[in-house]
N, C-alpha and C positions, 0 to 999 in steps of 0.2 A: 328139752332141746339143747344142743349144745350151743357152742357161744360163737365156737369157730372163729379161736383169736387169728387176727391176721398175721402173726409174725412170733419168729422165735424168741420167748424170753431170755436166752442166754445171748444172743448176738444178734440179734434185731433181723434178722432174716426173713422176707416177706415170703408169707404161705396161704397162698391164694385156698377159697375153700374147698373147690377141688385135685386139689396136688396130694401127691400119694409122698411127700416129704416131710410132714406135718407128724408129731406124735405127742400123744397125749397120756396120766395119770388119769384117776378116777376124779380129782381136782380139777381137771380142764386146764392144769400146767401144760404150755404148750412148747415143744421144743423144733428144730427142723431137725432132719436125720443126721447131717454129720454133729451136731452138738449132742444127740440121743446115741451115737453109736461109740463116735473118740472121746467128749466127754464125760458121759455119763453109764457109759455102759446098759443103756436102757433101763436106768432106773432114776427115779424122781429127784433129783438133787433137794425139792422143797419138799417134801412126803415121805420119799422111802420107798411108793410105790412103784408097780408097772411103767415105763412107756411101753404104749401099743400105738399101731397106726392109726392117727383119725380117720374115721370114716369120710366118706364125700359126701355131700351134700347135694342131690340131683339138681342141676342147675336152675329146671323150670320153678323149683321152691327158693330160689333165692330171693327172687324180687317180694315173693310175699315171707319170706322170712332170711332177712340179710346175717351175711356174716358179723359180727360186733366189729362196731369202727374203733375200741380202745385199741393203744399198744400197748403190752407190758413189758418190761424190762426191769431184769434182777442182775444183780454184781452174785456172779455162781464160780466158784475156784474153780 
């Protein structure tokens, strides 16, 4: 199951778990779209791999399975 971090690692940008702004690697590096498109060219600043869009999470599964309350934030050139 994913972890559906709340917010972009590159600039803290809150990314609720159904927002179609949200991308992800095969790591669960989470970025929001303008850091996945002007920074990084859709590729993993920590990997090297893919972003691809996170998928959503059907709302009525949140409550029994929540999005992860951490934040992560990385210093990304």
């Amino acid at each position: 199951m994913l972890q559906m971090r709340q917010n972009c690692e590159a600039c803290d940008k809150d990314l609720a778990p159904g927002t179609s702004e949200a991308f992800i690697c095969s790591f669960e590096c989470t970025f929001c779209r303008d850091c996945t498109d002007a920074r990084f060219n859709s590729v993993c600043p920590n990997c090297g791999g893919d972003l691809v869009r996170r998928p959503a999470r059907a709302a009525e599964l949140l409550d029994q399975h929540p999005a992860s309350s951490a934040r992560v934030v990385k210093t990304h050139a």
